[in-house]
BAROGU-826028 format. One record per residue (C-alpha): residue in three letters; x, y, z. Coordinates in Angstrom, 3 decimals, always signed. Layout:
! BAROGU-826028
<atom><r>ala</r><px>X</px><py>Y</py><pz>Z</pz></atom>
...
! end
This chain:
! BAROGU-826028
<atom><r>unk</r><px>+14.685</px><py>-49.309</py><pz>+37.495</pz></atom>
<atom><r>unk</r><px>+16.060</px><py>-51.034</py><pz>+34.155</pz></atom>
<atom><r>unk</r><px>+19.175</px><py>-51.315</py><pz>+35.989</pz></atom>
<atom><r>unk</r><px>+18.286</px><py>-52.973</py><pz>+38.772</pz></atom>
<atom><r>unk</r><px>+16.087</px><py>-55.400</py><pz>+36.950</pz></atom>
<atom><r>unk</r><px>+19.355</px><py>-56.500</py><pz>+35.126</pz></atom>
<atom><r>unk</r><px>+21.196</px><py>-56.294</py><pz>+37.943</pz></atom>
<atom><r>unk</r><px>+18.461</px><py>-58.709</py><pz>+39.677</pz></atom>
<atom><r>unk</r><px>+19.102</px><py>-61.294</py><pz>+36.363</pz></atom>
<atom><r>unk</r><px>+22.476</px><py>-60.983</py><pz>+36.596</pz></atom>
<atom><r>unk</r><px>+22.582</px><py>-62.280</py><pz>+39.979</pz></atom>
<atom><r>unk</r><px>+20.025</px><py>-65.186</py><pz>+39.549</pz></atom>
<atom><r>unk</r><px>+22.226</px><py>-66.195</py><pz>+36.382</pz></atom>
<atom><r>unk</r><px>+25.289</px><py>-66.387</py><pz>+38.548</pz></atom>
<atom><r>unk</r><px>+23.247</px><py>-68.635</py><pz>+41.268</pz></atom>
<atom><r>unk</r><px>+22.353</px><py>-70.712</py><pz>+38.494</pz></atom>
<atom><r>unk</r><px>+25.527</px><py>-71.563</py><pz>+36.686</pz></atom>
<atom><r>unk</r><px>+27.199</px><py>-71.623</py><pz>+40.446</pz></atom>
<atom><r>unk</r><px>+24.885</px><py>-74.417</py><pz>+41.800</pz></atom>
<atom><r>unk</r><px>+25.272</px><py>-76.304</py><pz>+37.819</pz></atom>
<atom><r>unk</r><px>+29.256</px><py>-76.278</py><pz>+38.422</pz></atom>
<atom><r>unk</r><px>+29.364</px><py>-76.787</py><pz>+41.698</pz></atom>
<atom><r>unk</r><px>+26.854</px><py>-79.969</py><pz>+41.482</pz></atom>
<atom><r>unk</r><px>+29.275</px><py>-81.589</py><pz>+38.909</pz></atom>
<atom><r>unk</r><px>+32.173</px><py>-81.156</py><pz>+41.155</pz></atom>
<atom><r>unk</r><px>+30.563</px><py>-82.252</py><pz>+44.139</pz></atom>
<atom><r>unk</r><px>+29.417</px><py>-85.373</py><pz>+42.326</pz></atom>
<atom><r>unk</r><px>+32.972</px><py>-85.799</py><pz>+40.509</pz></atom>
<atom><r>unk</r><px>+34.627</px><py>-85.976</py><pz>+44.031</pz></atom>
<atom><r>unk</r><px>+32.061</px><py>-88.247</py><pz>+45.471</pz></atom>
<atom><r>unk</r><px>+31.622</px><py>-90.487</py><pz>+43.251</pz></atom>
<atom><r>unk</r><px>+35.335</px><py>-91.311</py><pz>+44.453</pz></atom>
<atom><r>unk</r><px>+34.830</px><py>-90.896</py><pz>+47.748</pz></atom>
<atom><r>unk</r><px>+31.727</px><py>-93.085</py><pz>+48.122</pz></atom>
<atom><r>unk</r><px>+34.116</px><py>-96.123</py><pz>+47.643</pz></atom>
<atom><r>unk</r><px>+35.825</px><py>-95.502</py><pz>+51.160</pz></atom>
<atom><r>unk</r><px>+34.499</px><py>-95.314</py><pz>+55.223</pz></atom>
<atom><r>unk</r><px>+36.825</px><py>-91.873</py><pz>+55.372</pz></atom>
<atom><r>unk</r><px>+33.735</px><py>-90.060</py><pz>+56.900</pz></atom>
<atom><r>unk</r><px>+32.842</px><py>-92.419</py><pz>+59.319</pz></atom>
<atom><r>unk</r><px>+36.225</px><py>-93.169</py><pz>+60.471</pz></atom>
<atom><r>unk</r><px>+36.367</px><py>-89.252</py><pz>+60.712</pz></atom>
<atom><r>unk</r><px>+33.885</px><py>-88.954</py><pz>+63.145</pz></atom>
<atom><r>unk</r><px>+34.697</px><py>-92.325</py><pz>+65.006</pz></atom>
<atom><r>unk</r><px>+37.949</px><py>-90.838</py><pz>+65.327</pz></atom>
<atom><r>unk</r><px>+36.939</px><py>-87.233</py><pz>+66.516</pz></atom>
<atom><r>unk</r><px>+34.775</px><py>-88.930</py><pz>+68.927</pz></atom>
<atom><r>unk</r><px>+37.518</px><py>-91.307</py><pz>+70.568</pz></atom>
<atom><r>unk</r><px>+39.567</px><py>-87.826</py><pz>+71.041</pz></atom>
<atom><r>unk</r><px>+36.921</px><py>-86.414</py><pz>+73.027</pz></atom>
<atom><r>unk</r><px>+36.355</px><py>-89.487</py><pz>+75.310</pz></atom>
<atom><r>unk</r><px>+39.915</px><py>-89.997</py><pz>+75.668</pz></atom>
<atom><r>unk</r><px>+40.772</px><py>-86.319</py><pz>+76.777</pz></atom>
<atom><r>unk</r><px>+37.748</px><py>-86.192</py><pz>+78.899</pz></atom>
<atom><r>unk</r><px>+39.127</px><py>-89.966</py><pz>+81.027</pz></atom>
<atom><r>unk</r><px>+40.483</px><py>-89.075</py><pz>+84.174</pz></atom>
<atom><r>unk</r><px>+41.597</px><py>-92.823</py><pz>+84.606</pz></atom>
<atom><r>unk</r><px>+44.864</px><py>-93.367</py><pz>+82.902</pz></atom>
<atom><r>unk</r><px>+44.462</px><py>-96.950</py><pz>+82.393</pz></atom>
<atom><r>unk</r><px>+41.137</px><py>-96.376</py><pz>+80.687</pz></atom>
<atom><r>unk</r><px>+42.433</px><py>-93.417</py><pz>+78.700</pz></atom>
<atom><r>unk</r><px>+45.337</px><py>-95.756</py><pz>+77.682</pz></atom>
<atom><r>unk</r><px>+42.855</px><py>-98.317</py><pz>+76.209</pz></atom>
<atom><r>unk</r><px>+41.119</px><py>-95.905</py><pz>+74.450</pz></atom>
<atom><r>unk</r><px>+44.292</px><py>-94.209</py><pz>+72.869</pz></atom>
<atom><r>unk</r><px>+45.344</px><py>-98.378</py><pz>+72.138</pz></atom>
<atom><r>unk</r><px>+41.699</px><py>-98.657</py><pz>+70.261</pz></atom>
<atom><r>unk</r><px>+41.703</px><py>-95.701</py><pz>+68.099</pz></atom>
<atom><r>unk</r><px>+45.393</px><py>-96.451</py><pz>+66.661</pz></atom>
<atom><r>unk</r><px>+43.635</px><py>-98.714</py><pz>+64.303</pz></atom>
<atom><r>unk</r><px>+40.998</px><py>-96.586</py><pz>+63.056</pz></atom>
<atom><r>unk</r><px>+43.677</px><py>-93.677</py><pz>+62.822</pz></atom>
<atom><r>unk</r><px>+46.060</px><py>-96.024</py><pz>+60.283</pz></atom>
<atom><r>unk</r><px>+43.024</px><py>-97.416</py><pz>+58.265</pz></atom>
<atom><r>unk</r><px>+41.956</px><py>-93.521</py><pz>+57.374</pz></atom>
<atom><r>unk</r><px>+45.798</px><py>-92.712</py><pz>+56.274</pz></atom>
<atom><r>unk</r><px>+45.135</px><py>-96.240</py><pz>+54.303</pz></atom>
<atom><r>unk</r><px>+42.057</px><py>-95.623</py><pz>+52.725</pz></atom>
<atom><r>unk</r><px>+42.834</px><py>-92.058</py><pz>+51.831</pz></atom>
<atom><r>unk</r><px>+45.854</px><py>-92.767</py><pz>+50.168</pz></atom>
<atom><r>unk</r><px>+43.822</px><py>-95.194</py><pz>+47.997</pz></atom>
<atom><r>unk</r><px>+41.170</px><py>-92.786</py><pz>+47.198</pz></atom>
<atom><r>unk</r><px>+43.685</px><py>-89.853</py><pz>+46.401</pz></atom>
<atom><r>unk</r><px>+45.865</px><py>-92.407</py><pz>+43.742</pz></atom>
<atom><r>unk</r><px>+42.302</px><py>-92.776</py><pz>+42.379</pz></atom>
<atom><r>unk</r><px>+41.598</px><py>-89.496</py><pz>+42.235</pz></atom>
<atom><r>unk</r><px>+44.375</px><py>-88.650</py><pz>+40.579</pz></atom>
<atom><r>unk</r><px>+43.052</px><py>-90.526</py><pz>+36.998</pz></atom>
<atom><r>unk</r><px>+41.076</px><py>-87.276</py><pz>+37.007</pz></atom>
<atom><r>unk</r><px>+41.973</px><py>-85.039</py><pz>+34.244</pz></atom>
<atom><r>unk</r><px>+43.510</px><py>-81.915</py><pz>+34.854</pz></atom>
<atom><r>unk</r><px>+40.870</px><py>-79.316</py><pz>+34.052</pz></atom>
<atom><r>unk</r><px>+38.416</px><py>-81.385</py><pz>+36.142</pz></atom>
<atom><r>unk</r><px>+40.437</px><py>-81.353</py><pz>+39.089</pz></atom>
<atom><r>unk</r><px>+40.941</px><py>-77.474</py><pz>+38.974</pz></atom>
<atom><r>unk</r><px>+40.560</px><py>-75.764</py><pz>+42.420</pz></atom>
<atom><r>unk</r><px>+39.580</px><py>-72.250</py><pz>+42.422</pz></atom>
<atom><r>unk</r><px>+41.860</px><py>-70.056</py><pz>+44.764</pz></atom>
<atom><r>unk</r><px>+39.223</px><py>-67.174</py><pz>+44.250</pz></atom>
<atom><r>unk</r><px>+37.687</px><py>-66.595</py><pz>+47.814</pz></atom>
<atom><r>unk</r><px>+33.986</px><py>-66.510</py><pz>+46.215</pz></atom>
<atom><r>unk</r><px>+32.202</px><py>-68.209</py><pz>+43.296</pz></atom>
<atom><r>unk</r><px>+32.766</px><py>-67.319</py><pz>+40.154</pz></atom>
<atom><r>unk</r><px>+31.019</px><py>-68.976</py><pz>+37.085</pz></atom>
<atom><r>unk</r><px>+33.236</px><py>-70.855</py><pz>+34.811</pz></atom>
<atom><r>unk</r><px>+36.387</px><py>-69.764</py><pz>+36.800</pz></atom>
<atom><r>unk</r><px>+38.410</px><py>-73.208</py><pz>+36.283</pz></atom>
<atom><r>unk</r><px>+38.002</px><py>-72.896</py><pz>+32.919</pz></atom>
<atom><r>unk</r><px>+38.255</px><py>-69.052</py><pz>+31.969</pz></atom>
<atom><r>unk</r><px>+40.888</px><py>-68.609</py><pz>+34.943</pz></atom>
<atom><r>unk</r><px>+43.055</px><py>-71.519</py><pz>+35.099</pz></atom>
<atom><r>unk</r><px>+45.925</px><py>-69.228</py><pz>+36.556</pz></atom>
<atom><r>unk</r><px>+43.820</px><py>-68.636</py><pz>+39.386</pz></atom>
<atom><r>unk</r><px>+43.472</px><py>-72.534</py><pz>+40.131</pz></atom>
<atom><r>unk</r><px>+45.160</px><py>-75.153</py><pz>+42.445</pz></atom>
<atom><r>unk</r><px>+45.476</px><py>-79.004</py><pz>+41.044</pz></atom>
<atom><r>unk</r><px>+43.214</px><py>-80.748</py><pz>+43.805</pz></atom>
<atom><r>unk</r><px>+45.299</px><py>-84.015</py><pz>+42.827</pz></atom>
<atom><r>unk</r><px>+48.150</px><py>-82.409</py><pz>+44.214</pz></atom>
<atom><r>unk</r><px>+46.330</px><py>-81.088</py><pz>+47.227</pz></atom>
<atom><r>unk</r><px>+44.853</px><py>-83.959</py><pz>+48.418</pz></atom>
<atom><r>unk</r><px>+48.254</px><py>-85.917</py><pz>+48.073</pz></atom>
<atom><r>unk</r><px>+49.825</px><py>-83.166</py><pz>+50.317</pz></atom>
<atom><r>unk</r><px>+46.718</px><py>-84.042</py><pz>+52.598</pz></atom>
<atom><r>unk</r><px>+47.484</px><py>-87.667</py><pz>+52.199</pz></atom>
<atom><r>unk</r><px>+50.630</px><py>-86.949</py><pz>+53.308</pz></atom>
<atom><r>unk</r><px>+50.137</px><py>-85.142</py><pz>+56.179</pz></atom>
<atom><r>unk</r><px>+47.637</px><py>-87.558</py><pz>+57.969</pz></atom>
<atom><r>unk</r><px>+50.470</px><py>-90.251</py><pz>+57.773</pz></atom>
<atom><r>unk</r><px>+52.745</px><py>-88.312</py><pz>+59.167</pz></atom>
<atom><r>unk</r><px>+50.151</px><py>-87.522</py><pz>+62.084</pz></atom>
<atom><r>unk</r><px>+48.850</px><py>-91.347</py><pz>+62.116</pz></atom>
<atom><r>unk</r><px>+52.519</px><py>-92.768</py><pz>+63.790</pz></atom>
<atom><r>unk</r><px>+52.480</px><py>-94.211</py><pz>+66.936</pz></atom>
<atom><r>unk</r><px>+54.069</px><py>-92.541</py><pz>+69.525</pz></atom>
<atom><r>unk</r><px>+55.574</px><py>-94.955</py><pz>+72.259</pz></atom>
<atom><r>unk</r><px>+53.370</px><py>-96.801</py><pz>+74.696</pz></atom>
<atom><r>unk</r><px>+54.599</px><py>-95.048</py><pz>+77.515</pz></atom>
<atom><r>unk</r><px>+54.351</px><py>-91.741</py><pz>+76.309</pz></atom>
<atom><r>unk</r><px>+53.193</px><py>-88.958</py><pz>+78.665</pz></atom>
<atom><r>unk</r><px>+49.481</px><py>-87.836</py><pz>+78.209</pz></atom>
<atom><r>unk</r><px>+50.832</px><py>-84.935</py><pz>+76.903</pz></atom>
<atom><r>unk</r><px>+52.216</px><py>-86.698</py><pz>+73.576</pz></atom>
<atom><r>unk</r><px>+49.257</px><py>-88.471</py><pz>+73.067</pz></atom>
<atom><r>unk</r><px>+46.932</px><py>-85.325</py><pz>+73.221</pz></atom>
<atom><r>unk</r><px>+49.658</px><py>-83.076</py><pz>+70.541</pz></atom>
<atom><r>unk</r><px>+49.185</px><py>-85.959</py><pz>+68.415</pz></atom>
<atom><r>unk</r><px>+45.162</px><py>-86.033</py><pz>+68.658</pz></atom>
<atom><r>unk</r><px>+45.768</px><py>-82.213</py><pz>+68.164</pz></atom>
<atom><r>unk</r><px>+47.172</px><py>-82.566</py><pz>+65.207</pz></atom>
<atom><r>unk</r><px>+45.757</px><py>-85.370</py><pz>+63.544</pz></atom>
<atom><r>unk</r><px>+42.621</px><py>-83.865</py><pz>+64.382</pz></atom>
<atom><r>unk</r><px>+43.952</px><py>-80.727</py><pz>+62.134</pz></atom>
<atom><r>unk</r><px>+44.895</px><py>-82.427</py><pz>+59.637</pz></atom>
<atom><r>unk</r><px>+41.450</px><py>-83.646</py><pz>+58.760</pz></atom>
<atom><r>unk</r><px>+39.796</px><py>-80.918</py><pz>+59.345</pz></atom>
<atom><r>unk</r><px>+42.007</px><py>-79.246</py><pz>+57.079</pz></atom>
<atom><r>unk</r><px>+41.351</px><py>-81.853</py><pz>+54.238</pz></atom>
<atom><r>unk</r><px>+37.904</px><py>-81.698</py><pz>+54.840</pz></atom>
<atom><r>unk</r><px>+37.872</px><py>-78.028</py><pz>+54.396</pz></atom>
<atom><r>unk</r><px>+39.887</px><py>-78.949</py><pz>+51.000</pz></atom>
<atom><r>unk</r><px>+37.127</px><py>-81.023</py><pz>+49.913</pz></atom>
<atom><r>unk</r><px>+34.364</px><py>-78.389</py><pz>+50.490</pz></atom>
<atom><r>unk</r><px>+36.424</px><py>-75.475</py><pz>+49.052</pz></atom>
<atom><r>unk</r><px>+36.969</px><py>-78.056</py><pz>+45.828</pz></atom>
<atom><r>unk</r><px>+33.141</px><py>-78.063</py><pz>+46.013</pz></atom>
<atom><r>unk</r><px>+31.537</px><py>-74.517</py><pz>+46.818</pz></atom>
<atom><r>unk</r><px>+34.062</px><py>-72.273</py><pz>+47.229</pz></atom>
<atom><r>unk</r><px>+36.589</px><py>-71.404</py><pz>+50.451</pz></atom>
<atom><r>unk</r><px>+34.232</px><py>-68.605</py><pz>+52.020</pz></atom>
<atom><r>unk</r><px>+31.527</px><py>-71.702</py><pz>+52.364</pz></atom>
<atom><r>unk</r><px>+34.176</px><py>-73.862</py><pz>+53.550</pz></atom>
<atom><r>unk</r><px>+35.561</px><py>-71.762</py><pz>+56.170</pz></atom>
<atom><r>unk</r><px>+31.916</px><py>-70.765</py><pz>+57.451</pz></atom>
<atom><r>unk</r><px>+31.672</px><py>-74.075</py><pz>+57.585</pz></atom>
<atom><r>unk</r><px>+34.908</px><py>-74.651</py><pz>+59.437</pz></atom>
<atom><r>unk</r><px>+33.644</px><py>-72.499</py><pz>+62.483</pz></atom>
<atom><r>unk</r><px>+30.263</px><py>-73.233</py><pz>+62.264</pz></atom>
<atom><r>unk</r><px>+30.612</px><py>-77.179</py><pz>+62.828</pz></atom>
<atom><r>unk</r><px>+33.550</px><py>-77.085</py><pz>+64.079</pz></atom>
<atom><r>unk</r><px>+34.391</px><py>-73.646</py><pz>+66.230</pz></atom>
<atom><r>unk</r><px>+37.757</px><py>-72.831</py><pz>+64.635</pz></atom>
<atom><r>unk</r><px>+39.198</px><py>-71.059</py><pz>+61.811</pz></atom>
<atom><r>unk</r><px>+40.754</px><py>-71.785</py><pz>+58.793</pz></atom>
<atom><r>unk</r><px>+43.893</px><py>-70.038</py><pz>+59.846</pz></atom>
<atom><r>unk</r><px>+44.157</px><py>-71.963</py><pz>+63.448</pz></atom>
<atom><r>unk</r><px>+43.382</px><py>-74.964</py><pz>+61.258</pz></atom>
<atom><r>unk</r><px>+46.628</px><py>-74.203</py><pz>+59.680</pz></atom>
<atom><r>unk</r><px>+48.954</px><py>-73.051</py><pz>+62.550</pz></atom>
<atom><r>unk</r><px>+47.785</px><py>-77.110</py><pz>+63.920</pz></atom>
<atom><r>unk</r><px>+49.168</px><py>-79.136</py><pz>+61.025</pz></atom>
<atom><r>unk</r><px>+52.602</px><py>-80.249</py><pz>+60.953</pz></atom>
<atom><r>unk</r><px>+55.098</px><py>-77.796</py><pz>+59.879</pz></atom>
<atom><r>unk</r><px>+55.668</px><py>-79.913</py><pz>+55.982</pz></atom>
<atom><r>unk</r><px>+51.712</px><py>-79.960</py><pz>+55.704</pz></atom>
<atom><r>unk</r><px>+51.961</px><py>-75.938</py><pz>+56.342</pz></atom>
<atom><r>unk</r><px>+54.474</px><py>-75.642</py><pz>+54.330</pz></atom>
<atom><r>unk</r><px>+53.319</px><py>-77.742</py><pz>+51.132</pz></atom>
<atom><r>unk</r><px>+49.878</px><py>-76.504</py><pz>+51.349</pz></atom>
<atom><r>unk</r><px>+50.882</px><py>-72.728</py><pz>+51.298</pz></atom>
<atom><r>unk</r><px>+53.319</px><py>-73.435</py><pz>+48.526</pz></atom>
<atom><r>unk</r><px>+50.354</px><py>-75.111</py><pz>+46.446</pz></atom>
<atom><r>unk</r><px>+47.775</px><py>-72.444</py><pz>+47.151</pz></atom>
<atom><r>unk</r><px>+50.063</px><py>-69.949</py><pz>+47.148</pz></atom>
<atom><r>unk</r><px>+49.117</px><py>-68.219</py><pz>+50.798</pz></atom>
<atom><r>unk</r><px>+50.399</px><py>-69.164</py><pz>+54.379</pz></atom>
! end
């Protein structure tokens, strides 16, 4: 009975000091974030895809295509502002646990078990220019939809950053299929092949 009783603290004192950490890092990354229209442009974005792969009229699928290139080169602008902000952090702030759970303290007491998010969100940064180039205006449907595809990945995948940097990367993958229907992994096999590659040399997994 004494044993479970402890037991029973131990686990409300790990709730507690999880939600006290995770609260300052959720406010430390948006009190950066709050500056920018990433998560609108996001979801304006996410939205155009759908319209535009659902047009059966070319011309009217072209337009919309035309209209979202703007949007799509504003996010890679705006996000490359917020991540040179971001990077004044210091570096025990911006520690990203690479445990799969929540773990108390762990940026501090494990630092060997933590990613830089400064670096990670510059390879994210990265990526979603990469992904944000035109392709020609006469392009087959086919090039335009590969490069929704993976512009599409590529923010989901920094989004998925942000909430691991936040709660932890079990949350943020639920949270990956849950709004989203996909999984971290199919996430990853979207991105372009230097995201891929950058990302699994930071985190240290494929």
């Amino acid at each position: 009975m004494e044993f479970f009783l402890w037991a029973i603290l131990l686990a409300v004192a790990t709730h507690f000091l999880n939600k006290t950490d995770q609260a300052r890092r959720i406010a430390l990354l948006g009190r950066y974030l709050s500056q920018y229209q990433i998560e609108k442009m996001m979801e304006r974005l996410t939205e155009g895809y759908q319209r535009a792969l659902g047009e059966s009229d070319p011309l009217r699928r072209g337009q919309i295509w035309a209209n979202l290139i703007t949007t799509e080169q504003e996010l890679s602008r705006q996000f490359g502002r917020f991540v040179a902000d971001f990077a004044q952090v210091d570096e025990p702030q911006a520690r990203l646990s690479r445990l799969p759970f929540a773990l108390p303290w762990a940026t501090r007491l494990l630092p060997q078990a933590c990613a830089d998010m400064r670096k990670l969100l510059a390879i994210h940064a990265h990526g979603l220019a990469r992904a944000a180039e035109p392709v020609a205006d006469d392009a087959p449907v086919g090039a335009w939809r590969d490069r929704a595809y993976t512009l599409l990945a590529e923010m989901l995948l920094m989004q998925h950053s942000c909430h691991w940097f936040c709660k932890s990367k079990a949350v943020a993958s639920a949270r990956l299929v849950v709004r989203h229907h996909t999984s971290h992994a199919q996430v990853l096999d979207a991105v372009t092949r230097e995201t891929r590659q950058a990302y699994a040399s930071l985190i240290g997994q494929a």
